[in-house]
N, C-alpha and C positions, 0 to 999 in steps of 0.2 A: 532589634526594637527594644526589647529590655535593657540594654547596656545604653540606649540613648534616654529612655524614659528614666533613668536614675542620673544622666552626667547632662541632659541638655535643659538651659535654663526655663526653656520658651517653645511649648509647641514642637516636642519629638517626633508626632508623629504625623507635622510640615513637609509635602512631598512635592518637588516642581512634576505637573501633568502634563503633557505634551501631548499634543492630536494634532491632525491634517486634516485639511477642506479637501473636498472629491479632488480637488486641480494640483493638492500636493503641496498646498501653503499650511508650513506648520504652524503651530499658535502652543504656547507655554504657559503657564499658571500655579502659582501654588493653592492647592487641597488641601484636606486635613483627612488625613487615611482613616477611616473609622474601622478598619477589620483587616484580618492579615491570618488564613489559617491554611491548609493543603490545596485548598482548591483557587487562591490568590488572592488577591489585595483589592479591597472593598473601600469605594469613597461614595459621597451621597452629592447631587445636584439639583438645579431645576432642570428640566430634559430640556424645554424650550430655550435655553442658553445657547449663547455660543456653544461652547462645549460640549455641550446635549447634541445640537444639530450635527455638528463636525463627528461626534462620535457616531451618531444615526447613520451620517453618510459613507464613515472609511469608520470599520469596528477594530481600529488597529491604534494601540497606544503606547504610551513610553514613562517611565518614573524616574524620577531621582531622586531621593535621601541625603542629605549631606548632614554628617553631625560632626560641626568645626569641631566639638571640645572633644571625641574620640578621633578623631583626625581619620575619618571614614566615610565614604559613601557607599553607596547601592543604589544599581542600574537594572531594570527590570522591563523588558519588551516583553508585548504580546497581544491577544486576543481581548478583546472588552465586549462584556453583555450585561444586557440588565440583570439586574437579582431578582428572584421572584418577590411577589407583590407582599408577600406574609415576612419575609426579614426585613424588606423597605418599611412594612407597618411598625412591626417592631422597634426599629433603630427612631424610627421618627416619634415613639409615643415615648423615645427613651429621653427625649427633647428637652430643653428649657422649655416653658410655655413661650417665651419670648420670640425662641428659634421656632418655632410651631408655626406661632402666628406673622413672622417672618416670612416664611415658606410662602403662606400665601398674597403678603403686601407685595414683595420684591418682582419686579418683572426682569429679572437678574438677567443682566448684560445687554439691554435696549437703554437707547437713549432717555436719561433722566434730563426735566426740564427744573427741575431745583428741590433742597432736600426738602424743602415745606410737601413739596408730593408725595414723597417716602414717606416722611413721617404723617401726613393727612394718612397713606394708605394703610399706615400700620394702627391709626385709631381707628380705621373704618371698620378693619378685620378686627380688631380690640373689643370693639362694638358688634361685632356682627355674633361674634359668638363667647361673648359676657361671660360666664363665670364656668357654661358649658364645655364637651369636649371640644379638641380639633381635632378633625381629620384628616389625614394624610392628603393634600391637592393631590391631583392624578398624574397631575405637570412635575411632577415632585417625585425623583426615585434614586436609586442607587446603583453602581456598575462594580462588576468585580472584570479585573485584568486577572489572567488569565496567562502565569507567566510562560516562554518557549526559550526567554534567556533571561540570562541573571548574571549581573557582573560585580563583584563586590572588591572596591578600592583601599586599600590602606597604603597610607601614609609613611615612607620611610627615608631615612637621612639619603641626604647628595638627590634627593628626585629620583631615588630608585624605588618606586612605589611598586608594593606589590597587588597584583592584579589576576583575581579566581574567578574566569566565567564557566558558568553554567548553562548546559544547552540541553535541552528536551527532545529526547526520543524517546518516542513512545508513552509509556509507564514507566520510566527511567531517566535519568539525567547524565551526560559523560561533563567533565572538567577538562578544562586548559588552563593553565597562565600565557597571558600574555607579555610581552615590552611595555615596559613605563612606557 
């Protein structure tokens, strides 16, 4: 993540999120990873989202990283739960006000009937709490993955790319490489 935040133009820490509907139909998305420390990889949504619901239902996800200009990725499966309610506060009060009052205009990922509704809803909340706090909507939280593998790609001449996964046992991790 350091060597992407210094060489990638636009958004380093850009992750495609993959989740399944109970029936096993995936669905993909790019996120903005907002945390990354021992305990996994932290992004923030509305719950009532697609991606909310889909994770509610199967708590099993997937990441990807690509950083074209280091000619790298990282693959990261595993377990997804909410964060407790005091790090969701936090990250949220860490906000643009703009993102704030976002949160709660946006009925993120239901049919919009034209952007004049968006934007009506983002003056109503604009209005509704004028020069006041916002508080965190309750609809409004964050998920940390929770990694069991971990695959990291590099890039090398003739498409002989090399390939380090990592697999969780226990309180421990063993390594393989794989074939390009």
């Amino acid at each position: 993540m350091a060597e992407a935040a210094k060489s990638e133009p636009n958004d380093p820490n850009a992750v495609c999120l993959a989740t399944a509907t109970p029936e096993g139909r995936p669905s993909a998305r790019m996120v903005l990873l907002k945390g990354v420390d021992a305990e996994g990889f932290v992004f923030y949504t509305n719950l009532e989202s697609r991606k909310g619901g889909e994770l509610a239902a199967n708590p099993f996800a997937a990441l990807c990283f690509h950083w074209k200009t280091l000619q790298r990725s990282v693959r990261v499966e595993g377990r997804v739960e909410q964060v407790p309610d005091a790090e969701a506060d936090a990250y949220y009060a860490s906000r643009a006000r703009g993102s704030r009052i976002g949160a709660w205009a946006s009925r993120q990922s239901r049919p919009l009937e034209s952007r004049f509704a968006l934007e009506k809803a983002v003056a109503e909340q604009t209005l509704r709490f004028g020069l006041g706090e916002i508080p965190r909507p309750s609809h409004w939280s964050g998920f940390r993955l929770r990694p069991d593998r971990m695959e990291l790609w590099r890039d090398m001449p003739f498409r002989l790319h090399e390939r380090r996964v990592f697999h969780r046992h226990g309180d421990g991790w063993t390594l393989e490489m794989l074939y390009p």
